[in-house]
KOLKE-713737 format. One record per residue (C-alpha): residue number from 1; residue in three letters; x, y, z. Coordinates in steps of 0.02 Angstrom, whole numbers. Example, Ala and Ser with C-alpha at 12.3 -4.5 7.8 and 13.67 -1.06 7.14 Angstrom:
# KOLKE-713737
ATOM    k    r      xx      yy      zz
ATOM    1  ALA     615    -225     390
ATOM    2  SER     684     -53     357
//
This chain:
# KOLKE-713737
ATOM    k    r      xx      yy      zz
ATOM    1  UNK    1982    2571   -3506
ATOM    2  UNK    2154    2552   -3579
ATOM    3  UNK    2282    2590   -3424
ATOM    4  UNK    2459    2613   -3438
ATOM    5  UNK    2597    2587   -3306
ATOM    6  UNK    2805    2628   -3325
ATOM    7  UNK    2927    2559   -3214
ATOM    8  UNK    3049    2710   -3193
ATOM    9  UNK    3225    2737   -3172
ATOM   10  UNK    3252    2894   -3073
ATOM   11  UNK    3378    3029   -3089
ATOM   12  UNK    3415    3070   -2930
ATOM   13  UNK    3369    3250   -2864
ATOM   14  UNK    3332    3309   -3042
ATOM   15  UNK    3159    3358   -3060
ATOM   16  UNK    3158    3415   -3228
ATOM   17  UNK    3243    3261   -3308
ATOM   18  UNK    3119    3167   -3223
ATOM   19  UNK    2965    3257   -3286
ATOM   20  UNK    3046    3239   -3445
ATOM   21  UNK    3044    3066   -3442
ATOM   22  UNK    2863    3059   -3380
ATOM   23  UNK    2814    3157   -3536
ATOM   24  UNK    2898    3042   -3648
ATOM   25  UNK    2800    2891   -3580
ATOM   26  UNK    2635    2984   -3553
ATOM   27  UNK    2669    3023   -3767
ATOM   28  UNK    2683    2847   -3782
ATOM   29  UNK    2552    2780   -3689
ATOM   30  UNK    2437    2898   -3771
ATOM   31  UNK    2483    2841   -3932
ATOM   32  UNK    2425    2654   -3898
ATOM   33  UNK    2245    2730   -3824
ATOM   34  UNK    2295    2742   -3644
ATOM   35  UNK    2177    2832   -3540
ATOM   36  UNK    2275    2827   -3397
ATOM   37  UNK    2475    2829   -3340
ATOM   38  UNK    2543    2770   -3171
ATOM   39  UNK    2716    2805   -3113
ATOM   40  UNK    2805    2762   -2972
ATOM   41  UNK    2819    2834   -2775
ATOM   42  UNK    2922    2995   -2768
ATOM   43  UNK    2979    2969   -2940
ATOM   44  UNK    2974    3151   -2982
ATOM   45  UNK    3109    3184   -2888
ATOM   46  UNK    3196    3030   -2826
ATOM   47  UNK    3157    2918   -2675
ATOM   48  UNK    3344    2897   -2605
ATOM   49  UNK    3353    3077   -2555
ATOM   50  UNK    3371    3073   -2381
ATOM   51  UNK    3394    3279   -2312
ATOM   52  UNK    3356    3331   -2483
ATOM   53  UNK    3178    3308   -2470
ATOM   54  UNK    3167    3448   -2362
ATOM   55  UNK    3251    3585   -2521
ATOM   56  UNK    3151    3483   -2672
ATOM   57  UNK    2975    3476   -2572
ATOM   58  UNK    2850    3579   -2668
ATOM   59  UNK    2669    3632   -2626
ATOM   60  UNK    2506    3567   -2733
ATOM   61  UNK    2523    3726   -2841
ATOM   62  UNK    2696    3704   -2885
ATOM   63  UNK    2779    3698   -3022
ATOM   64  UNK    2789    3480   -3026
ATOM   65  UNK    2616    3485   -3022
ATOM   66  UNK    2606    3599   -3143
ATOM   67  UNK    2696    3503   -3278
ATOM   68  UNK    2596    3373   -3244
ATOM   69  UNK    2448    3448   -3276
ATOM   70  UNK    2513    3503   -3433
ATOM   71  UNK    2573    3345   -3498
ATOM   72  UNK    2409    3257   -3429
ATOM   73  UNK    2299    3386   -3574
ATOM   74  UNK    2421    3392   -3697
ATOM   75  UNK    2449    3190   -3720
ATOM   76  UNK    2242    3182   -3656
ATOM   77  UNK    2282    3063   -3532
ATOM   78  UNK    2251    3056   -3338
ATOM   79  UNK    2422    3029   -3243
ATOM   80  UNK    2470    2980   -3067
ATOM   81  UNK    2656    3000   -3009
ATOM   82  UNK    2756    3029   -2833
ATOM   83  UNK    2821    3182   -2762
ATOM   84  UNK    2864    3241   -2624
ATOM   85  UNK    2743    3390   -2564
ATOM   86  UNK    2777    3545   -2418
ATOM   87  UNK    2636    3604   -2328
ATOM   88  UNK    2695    3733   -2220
ATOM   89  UNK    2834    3657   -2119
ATOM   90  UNK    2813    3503   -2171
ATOM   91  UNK    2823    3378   -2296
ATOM   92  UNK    2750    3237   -2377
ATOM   93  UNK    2755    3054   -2452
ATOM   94  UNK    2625    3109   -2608
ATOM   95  UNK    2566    3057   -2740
ATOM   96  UNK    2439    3156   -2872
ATOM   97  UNK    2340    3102   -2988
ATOM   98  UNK    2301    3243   -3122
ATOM   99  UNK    2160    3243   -3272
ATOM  100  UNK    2175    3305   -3436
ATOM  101  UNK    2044    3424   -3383
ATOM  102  UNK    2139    3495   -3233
ATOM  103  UNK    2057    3436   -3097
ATOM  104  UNK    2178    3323   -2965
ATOM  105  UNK    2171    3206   -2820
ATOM  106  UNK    2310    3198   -2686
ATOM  107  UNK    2365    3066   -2565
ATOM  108  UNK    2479    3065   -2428
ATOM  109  UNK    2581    2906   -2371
ATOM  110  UNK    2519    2854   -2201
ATOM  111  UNK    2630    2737   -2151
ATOM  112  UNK    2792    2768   -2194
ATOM  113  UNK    2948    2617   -2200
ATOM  114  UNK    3105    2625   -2123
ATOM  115  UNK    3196    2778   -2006
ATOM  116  UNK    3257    2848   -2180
ATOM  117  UNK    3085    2883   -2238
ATOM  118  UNK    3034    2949   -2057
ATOM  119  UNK    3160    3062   -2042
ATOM  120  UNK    3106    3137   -2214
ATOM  121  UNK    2926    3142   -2216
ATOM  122  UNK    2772    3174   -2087
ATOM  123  UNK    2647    3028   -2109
ATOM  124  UNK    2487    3080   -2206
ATOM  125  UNK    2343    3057   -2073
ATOM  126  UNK    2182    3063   -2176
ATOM  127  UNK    2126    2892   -2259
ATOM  128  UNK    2109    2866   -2423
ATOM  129  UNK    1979    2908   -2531
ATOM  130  UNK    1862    2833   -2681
ATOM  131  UNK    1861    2969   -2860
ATOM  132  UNK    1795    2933   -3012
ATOM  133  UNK    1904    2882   -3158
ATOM  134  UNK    1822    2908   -3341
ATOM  135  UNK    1702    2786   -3244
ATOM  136  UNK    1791    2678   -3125
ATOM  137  UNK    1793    2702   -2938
ATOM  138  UNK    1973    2736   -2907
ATOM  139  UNK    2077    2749   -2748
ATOM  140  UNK    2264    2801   -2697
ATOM  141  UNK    2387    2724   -2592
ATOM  142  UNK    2588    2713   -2603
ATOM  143  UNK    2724    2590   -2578
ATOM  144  UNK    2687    2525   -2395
ATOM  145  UNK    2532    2564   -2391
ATOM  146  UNK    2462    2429   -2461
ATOM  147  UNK    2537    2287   -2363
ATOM  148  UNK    2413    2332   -2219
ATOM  149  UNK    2254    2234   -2276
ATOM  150  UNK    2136    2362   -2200
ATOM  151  UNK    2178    2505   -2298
ATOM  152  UNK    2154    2382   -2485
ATOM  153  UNK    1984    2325   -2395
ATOM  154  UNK    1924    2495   -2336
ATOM  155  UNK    1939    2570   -2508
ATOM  156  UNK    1831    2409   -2588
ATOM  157  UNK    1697    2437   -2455
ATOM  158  UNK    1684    2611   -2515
ATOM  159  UNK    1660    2551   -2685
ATOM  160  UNK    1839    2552   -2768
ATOM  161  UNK    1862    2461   -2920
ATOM  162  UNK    2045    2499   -2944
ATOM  163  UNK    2172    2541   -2833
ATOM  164  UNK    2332    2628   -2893
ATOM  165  UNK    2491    2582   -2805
ATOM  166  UNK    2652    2714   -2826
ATOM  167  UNK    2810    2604   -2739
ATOM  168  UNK    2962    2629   -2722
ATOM  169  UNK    3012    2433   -2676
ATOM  170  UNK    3199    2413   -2652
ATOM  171  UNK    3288    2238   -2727
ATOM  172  UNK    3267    2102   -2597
ATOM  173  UNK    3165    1931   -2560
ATOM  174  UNK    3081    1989   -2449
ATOM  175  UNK    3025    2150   -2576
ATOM  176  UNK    3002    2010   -2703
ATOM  177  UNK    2886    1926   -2584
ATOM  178  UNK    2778    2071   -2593
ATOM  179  UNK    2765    2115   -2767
ATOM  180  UNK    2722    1937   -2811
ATOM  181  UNK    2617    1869   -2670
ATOM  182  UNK    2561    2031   -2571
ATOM  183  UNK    2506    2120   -2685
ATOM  184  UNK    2420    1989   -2800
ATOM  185  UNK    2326    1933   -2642
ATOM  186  UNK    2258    2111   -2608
ATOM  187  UNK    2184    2100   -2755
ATOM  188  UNK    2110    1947   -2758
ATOM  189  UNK    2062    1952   -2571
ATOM  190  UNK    1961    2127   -2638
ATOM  191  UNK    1886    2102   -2806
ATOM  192  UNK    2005    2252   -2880
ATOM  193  UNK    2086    2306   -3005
ATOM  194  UNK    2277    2334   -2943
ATOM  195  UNK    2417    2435   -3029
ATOM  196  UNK    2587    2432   -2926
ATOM  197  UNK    2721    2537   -3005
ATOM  198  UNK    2890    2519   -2940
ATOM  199  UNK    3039    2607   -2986
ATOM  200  UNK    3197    2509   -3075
ATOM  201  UNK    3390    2515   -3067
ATOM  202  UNK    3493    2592   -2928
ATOM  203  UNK    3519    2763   -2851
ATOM  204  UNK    3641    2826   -2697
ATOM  205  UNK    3678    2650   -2674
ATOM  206  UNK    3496    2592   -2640
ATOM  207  UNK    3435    2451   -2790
ATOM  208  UNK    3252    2437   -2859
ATOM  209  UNK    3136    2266   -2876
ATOM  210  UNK    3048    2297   -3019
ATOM  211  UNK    2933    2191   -3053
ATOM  212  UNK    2792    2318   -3081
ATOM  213  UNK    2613    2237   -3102
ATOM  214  UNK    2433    2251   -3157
ATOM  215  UNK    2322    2137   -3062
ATOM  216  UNK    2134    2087   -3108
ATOM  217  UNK    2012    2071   -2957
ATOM  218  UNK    2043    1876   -2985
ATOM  219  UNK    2215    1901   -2926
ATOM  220  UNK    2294    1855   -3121
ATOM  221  UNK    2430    1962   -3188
ATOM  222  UNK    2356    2075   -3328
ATOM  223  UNK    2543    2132   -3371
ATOM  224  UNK    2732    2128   -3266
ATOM  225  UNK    2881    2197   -3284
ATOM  226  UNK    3048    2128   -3243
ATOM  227  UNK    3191    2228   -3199
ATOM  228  UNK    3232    2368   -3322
ATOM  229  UNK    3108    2522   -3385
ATOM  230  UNK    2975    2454   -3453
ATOM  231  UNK    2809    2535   -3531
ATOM  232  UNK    2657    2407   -3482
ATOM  233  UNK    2460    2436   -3564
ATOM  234  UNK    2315    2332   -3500
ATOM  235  UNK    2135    2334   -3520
ATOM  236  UNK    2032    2354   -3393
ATOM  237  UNK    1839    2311   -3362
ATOM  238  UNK    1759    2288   -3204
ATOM  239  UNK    1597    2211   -3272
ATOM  240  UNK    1710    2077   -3361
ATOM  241  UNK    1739    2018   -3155
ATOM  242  UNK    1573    1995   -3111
ATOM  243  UNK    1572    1813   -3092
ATOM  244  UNK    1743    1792   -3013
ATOM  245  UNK    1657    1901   -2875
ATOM  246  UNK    1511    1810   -2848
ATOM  247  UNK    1626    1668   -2817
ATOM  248  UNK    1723    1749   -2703
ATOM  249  UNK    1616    1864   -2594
ATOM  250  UNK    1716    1904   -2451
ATOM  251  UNK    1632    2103   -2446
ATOM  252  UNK    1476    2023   -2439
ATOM  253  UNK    1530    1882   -2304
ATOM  254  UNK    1599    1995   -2192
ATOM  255  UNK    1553    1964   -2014
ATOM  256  UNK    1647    2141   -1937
ATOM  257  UNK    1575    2120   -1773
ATOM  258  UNK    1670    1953   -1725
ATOM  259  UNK    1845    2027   -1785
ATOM  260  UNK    1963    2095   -1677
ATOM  261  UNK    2038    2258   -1718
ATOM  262  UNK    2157    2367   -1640
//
């Protein structure tokens, strides 16, 4: 499967200039045979929001996920992209992923970074999940998310294949640590398939890493970005893996009843 993943520059608080650059890379990607677009955490609306969350925060039939079901069947591609969902009085760290066909998966951030992001949002308190993707066992998680180890190794040991990463990863070493060592070793350390899609630029004052990535379950970089918008394609086969696997079988290895967890 040919997957595609843009680094995005936000416009802050404006939802429909953001769709509308969604659109234009979801055209694009389909174009080069994508089957698949991932876009970065919140980037529907903006991740340096602070109180404005709480007026932009839409419900799962509104009308952001609504254009992105419409983009998803007109370019004929599936799409995954931020935003940041109400549910009653609440609201939420999402992401969606939509099909051409309609049908959508949703995932709330469970552990959420910093007091600017829990002031904002409640965290999501259901785990993660395993979908099909035109094939491929697929799971969600965003931005922090994935720095926990359990929450990469729990979706393998359901059967995930490839693991979609929305982030919103702010300029830093520390951030750069993440995106080039983390992340690469959740892969690896998993036997997935990893796309991590960060946003770019600066907004309010707050500067983005970059360095968006597709990672093979052998921990090698299938495609990166640097620091500006950027449109990456990769191909994607899980059968292609099958010997880097065998010679790394830490699923199969496991000993769970001699680790320590609290």
């Amino acid at each position: 499967m040919l997957i595609s993943l843009y680094q995005m520059q936000p416009l802050s608080g404006d939802v429909p200039g953001n769709i509308g650059k969604i659109a234009q890379a979801a055209m694009a990607a389909a174009e080069m045979g994508a089957e698949l677009l991932v876009t970065p955490e919140l980037c529907t609306s903006g991740y340096a929001l602070g109180a404005r969350f709480e007026e932009l925060a839409e419900e799962r039939d509104g009308s952001i996920i609504g254009a992105l079901t419409e983009i998803s069947a007109d370019c004929g591609l599936a799409i995954c992209a931020g935003f940041p969902e109400r549910d009653g009085n609440q609201v939420f760290n999402s992401s969606v992923l939509v099909r051409p066909d309609g049908s959508k998966e949703f995932y709330r951030k469970s552990h959420l970074y910093g007091e600017g992001e829990r002031a904002a949002f409640v965290p999501g308190d259901e785990p993660p999940h395993v979908f099909d993707l035109n094939g491929i066992r697929t799971g969600m998680l965003i931005c922090y998310d994935v720095e926990f180890p359990e929450n990469v190794r729990g979706l393998a040991l359901a059967g995930a294949e490839l693991i979609i990463v929305p982030t919103a990863l702010p300029e830093g070493i520390i951030s750069r640590r993440v995106a080039d060592t983390v992340v690469p070793t959740r892969a690896f350390e998993n036997g997935v398939f990893v796309v991590y899609a960060d946003l770019c630029g600066e907004e309010n004052g707050l500067s983005y890493g970059g360095r968006s990535v597709i990672l093979a379950p052998d921990g090698d970089e299938l495609a990166r970005a640097g620091m500006r918008e950027t449109l990456l394609v990769a191909e994607i086969d899980p059968a292609a893996y099958d010997d880097a696997k065998a010679q790394n079988p830490y699923l199969t290895d496991r000993r769970p009843g001699l680790y320590r967890l609290g």
